[in-house]
KEGUMI-493469 format. One record per residue (C-alpha): x, y, z; residue in one letter. Coordinates in pm, whole numbers, padded with zeros to 5 digits, always signed. Layout:
<sites>
XYZA;...
</sites>
This chain:
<sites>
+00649-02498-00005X;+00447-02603+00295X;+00357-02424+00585X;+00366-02110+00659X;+00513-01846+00408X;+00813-01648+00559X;+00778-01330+00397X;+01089-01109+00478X;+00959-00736+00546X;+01198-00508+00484X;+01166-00177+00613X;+01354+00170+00684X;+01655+00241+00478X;+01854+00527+00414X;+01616+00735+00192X;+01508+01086+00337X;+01151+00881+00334X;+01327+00622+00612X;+01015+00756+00832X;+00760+00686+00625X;+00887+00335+00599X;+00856+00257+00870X;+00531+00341+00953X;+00420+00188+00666X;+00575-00146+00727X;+00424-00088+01116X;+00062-00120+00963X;+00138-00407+00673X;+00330-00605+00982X;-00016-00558+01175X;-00265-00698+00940X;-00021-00927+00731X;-00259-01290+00788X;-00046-01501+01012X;-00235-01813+00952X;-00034-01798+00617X;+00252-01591+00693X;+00535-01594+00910X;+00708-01221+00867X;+01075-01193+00911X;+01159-00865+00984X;+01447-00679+00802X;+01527-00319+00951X;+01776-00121+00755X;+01871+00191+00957X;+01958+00533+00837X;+02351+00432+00805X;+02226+00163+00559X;+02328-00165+00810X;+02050-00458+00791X;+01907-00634+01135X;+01715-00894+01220X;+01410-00808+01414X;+01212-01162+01441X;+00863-01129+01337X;+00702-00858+01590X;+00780-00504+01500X;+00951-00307+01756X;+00951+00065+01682X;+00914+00394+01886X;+00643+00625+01833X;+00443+00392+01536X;+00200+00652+01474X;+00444+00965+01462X;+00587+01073+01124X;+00804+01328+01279X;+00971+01086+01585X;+00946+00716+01488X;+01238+00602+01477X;+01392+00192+01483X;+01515+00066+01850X;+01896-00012+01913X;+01959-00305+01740X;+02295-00594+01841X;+02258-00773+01522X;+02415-00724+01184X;+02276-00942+00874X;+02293-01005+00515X;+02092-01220+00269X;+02277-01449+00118X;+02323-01405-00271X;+02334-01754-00354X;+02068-01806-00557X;+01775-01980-00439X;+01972-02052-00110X;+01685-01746+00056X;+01896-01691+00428X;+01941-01424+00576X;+02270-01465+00751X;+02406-01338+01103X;+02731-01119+00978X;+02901-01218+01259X;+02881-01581+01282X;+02805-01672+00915X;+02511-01907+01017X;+02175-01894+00858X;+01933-01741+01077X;+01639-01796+00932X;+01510-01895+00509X;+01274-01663+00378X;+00992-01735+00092X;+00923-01408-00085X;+01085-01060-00007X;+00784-00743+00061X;+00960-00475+00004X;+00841-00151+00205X;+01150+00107+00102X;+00995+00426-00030X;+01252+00655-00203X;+01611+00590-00273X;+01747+00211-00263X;+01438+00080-00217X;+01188+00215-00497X;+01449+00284-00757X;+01528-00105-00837X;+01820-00109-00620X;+01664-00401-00376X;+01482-00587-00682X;+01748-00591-00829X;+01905-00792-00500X;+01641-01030-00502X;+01646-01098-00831X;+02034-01191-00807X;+01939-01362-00483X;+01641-01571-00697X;+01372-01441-00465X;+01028-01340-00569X;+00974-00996-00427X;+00656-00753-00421X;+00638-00498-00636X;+00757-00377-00955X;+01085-00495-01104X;+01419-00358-01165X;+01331-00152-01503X;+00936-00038-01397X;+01106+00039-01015X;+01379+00253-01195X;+01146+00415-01496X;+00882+00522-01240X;+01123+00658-00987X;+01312+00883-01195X;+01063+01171-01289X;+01258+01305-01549X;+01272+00927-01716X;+00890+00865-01651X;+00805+01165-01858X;+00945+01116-02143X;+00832+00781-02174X;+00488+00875-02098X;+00497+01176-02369X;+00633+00915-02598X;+00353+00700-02571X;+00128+00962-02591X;-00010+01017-02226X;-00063+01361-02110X;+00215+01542-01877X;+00284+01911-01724X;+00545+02067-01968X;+00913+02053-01769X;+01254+02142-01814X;+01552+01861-01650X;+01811+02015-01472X;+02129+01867-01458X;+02452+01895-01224X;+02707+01998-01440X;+02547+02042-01768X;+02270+02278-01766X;+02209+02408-01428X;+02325+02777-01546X;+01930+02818-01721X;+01747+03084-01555X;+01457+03168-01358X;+01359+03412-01687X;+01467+03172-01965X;+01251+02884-01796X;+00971+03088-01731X;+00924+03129-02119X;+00787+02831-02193X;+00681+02670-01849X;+00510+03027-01667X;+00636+03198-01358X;+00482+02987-01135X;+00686+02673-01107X;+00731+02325-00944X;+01102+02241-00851X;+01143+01881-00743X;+01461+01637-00694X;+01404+01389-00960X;+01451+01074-00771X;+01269+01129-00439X;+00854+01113-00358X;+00697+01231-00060X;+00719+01578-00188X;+01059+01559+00020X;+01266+01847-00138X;+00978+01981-00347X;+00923+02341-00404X;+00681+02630-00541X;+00832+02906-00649X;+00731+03197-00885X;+01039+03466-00859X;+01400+03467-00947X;+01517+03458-00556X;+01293+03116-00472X;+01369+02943-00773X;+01770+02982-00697X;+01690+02872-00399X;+01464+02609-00461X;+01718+02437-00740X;+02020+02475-00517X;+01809+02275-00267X;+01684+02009-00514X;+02045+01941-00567X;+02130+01869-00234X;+01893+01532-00299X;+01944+01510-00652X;+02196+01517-00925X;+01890+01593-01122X;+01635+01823-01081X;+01224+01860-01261X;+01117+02225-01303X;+00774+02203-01419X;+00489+02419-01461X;+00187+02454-01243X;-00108+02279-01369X;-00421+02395-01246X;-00667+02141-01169X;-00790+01867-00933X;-00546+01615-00758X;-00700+01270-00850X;-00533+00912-00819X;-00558+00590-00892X;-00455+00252-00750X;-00320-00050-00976X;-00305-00410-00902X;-00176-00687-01120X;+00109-00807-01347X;-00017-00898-01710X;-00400-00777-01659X;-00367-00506-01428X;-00702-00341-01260X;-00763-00019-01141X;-00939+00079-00849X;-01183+00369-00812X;-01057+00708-00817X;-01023+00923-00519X;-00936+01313-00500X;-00680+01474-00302X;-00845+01810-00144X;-00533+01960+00025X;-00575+02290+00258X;-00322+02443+00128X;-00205+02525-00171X;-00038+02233-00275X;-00057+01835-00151X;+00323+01906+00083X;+00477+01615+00327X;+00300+01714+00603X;-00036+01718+00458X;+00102+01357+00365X;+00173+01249+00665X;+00244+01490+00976X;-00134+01644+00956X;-00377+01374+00961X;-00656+01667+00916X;-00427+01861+00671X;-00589+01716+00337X;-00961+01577+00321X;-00980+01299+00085X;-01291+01218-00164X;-01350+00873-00241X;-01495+00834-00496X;-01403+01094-00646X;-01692+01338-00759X;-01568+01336-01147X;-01812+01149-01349X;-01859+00788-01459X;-01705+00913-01794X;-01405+01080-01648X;-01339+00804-01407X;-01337+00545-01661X;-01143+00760-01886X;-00875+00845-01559X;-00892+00443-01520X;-00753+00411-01859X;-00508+00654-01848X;-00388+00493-01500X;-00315+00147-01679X;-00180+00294-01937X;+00084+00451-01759X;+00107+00113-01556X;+00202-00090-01891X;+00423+00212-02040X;+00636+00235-01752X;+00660-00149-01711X;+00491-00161-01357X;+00429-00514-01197X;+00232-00579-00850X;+00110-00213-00742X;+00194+00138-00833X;-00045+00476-00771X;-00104+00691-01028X;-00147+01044-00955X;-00342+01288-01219X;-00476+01579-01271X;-00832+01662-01408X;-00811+01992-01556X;-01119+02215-01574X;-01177+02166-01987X;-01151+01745-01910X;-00828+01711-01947X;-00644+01443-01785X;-00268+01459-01756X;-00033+01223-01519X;+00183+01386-01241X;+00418+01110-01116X;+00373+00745-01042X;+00463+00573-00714X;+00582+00220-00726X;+00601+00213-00351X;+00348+00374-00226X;+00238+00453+00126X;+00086+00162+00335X;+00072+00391+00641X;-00307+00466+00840X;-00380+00739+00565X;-00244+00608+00226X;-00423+00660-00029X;-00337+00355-00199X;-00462+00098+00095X;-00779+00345+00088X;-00871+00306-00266X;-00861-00059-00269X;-01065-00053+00087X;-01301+00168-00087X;-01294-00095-00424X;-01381-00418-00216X;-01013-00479-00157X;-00937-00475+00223X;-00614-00424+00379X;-00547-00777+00485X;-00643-00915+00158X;-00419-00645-00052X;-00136-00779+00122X;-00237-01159+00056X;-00278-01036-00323X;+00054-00857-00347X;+00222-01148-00215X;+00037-01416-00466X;+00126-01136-00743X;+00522-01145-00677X;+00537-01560-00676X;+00302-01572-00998X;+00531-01319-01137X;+00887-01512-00998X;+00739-01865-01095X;+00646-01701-01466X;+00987-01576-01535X;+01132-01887-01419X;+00993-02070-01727X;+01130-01871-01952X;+01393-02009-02162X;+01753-01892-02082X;
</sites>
């Protein structure tokens, strides 16, 4: 290829998280190096319809969780599933707008971190950012990434899968056996902590489950885990590194959305974390670990827990994360010697290694 790289940014979608997208794509889109890149800018609104939006980002309230929201767009498009033909077409005419080199990905939640859009590329022979179709999948599903992580023997919270249909009928008091009355109730195919709940009484939990379901066909009731919040960025395809490990110190009593994102002073983060240089290399481990386990590719977050006797166990994994102003994945890798501007160079290089690899396999 010569000249510049068009690297087609996708951004929004119809996942409850379409707000977090886009701030996240609002910051890559402003330090993305244009002496190498040309971004072509892919908004998917909340209905699920795909514009074109050139290669400056036009979106109300950028810095807003709550209110951002995508402008009125006049333009419908597709990319064209040809392989290898990389257009993204105007629906209306049928003409090629514009080729793209690599797709970036920046779709947290549903149809967008669950392997739905790699899976697109891949049909569409594009190199895209990220994990693939199976680590996208494994490490969106909660209830999936569990039991492969107890099966390779890496530390979890106990939990109980509820599902629509089959055993949604358990009880607050036969759950509460074996996991504790205090409880985590979470859709099992959304991040965020969009639809998650804390419960520890009959009443919430009924409550909290029929809610879950409103997101989810599936639902995670897990216990609570006492101990720190600690997490770890990964970078890499076949040698993956980790980055240092920061701590979550949320001000209440657990890490919610709006700590996340609506409340820039509503959790203080440590970086490094104050753990140890045993217990960080040992959480460093356990981070790649999961990475390989769960088939991970480009990036993913891991997020831990350091219990107070030194044990480590593995919360959930994002695949996507955040790339907004206080992600904790950009942070880490700021705080490792890995600036913002260079992460996205790196993730880039990472999916075209990756695409170019797989394209010498034999078939």
């Amino acid at each position: 290829m010569s000249g510049k790289l068009k690297v087609g940014i996708v951004y929004g979608g119809r996942s409850p998280e379409h707000n977090i997208s886009l701030l996240s794509a609002y910051n890559v889109v402003g330090n993305i190096d244009r002496s190498m890149y040309e971004p072509v800018l892919l908004a998917i609104d909340k209905e699920g319809t795909w514009h074109y939006g050139g290669d400056q980002m036009d979106i109300s309230n950028p810095t807003d969780a709550a209110t951002v929201s995508l402008p009125e767009f006049d333009n419908i498009v597709y990319i064209s599933q040809n392989a290898h033909e990389r257009a993204v077409i105007d629906k209306e005419t049928g003409k090629v707008i514009t080729k793209i080199d690599v797709l970036y990905p920046i779709l947290h939640g549903a149809y967008g971190e669950d392997g739905a859009i790699q899976g697109m590329a891949k049909v569409a022979g594009l190199p895209c950012v990220g994990c693939g179709i199976l680590g996208s999948s494994a490490g969106m599903d909660k209830d999936v990434t569990k039991r492969l992580l107890r099966d390779a023997g890496i530390g979890i919270a106990k939990f109980v899968t509820l599902r629509k249909g089959y055993n949604e009928h358990l009880t607050f008091s036969e759950i509460s056996k074996t996991l504790g009355e205090e409880l985590f109730i979470k859709p099992a195919n959304l991040g965020s902590s969009v639809g998650v709940s804390f419960v520890d009484n009959e009443e919430d939990f009924n409550n909290a489950v029929a809610s879950g379901f409103l997101y989810d066909p599936k639902v995670i009731v897990e216990e609570k885990i006492n101990g720190r919040e600690i997490e770890c960025a990964v970078l890499g395809n076949e040698n993956p590194k980790p980055s240092t490990i920061g701590e979550i110190l949320p001000k209440t009593e657990w890490y919610t959305f709006e700590n996340k994102y609506i409340d820039d002073d509503g959790a203080g983060l440590a970086i490094p974390a104050d753990i140890g240089e045993e217990q960080t290399k040992k959480a460093q481990q356990i981070a790649i670990d999961t990475y390989i386990n769960l088939e991970c590719s480009g990036l993913t977050r891991v997020d831990m827990f350091l219990k107070s006797d030194g044990e480590i166990i593995v919360n959930e994994v994002n695949t996507l994360p955040g790339f907004t102003k206080i992600s904790m994945y950009p942070k880490l890798w700021s705080h490792s010697g890995i600036e913002y501007q260079t992460l996205i160079t790196t993730l880039i290089d990472l999916a075209i290694s990756k695409f170019d690899d797989e394209q010498k396999l034999k078939t």
